[in-house]
C-alpha positions as CSV (number, residue, x, y, z in Angstrom):
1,X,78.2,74.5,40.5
2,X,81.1,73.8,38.5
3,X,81.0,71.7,34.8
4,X,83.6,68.8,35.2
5,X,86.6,69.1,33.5
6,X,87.5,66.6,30.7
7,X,90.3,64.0,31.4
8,X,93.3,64.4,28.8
9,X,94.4,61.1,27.3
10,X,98.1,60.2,27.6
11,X,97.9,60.6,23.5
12,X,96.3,64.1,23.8
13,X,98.7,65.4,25.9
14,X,101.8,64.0,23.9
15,X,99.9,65.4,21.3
16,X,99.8,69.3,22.8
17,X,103.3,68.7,23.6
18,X,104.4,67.9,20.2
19,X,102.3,70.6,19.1
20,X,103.5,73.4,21.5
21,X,107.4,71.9,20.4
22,X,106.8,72.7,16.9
23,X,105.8,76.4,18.0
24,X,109.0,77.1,19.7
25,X,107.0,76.7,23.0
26,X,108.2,75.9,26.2
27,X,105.1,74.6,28.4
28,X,106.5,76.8,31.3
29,X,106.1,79.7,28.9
30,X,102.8,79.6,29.5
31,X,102.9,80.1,33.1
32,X,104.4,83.7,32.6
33,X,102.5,86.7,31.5
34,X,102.1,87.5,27.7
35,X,104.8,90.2,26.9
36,X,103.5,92.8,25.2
37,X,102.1,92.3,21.6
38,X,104.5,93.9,18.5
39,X,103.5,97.4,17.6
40,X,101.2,97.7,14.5
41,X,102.2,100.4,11.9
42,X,100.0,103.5,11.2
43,X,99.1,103.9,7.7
44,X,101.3,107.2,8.4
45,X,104.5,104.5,8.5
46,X,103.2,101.9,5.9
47,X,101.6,104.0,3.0
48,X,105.1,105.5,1.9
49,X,106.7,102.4,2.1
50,X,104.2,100.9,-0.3
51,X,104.5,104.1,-2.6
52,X,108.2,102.8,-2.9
53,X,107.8,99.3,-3.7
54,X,105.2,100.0,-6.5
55,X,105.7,101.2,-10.0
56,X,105.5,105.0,-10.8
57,X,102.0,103.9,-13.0
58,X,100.9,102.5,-9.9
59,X,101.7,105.2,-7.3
60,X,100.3,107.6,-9.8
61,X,96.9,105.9,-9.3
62,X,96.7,105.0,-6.0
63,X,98.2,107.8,-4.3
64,X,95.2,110.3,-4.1
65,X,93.5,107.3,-2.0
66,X,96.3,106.8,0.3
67,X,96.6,110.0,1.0
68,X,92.8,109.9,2.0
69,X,93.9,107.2,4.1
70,X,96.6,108.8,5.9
71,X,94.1,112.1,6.4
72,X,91.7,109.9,7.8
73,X,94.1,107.3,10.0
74,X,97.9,108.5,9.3
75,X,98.7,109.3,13.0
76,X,96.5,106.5,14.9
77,X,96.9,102.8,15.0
78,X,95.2,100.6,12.2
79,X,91.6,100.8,12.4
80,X,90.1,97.7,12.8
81,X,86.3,99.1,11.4
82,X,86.8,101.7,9.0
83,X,84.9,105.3,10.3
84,X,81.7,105.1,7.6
85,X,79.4,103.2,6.6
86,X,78.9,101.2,3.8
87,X,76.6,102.3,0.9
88,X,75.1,99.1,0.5
């Protein structure tokens, strides 16, 4: 048995129009398949560009930790859970 679907109002459909305009959306867009989603950085590509925005103080610091990081996740895609557990 199927729930019934809810009627749109003539507002809420001028409404997700408007909306999908203001995202650069054309409704037949989303007839098509997705393409595929940009390609994340590793902490391998990211971590050295960070190193070079900071100040030497900075990278002195923090650099023993992202190396860590890049040991741990440098050649991989972004973790979304990091691999241990928390202490508390």
């Amino acid at each position: 048995m199927q729930a019934e679907r809810p009627v749109a109002s003539a507002s809420d459909i001028a409404a997700a129009r408007l909306l999908l305009q203001k995202m650069g959306i054309d409704p037949a867009d989303l007839l098509q398949e997705p393409a595929e989603p940009p390609q994340v950085p590793t902490f391998a590509d990211y971590l050295p560009r960070v190193s070079q925005a900071v100040s030497d103080g900075t990278r002195r610091v923090y650099r023993t930790y992202w190396n860590r990081v890049v040991e741990a996740w440098g050649p991989g895609p972004s973790p979304r859970y990091p691999r241990w557990k928390s202490a508390s």
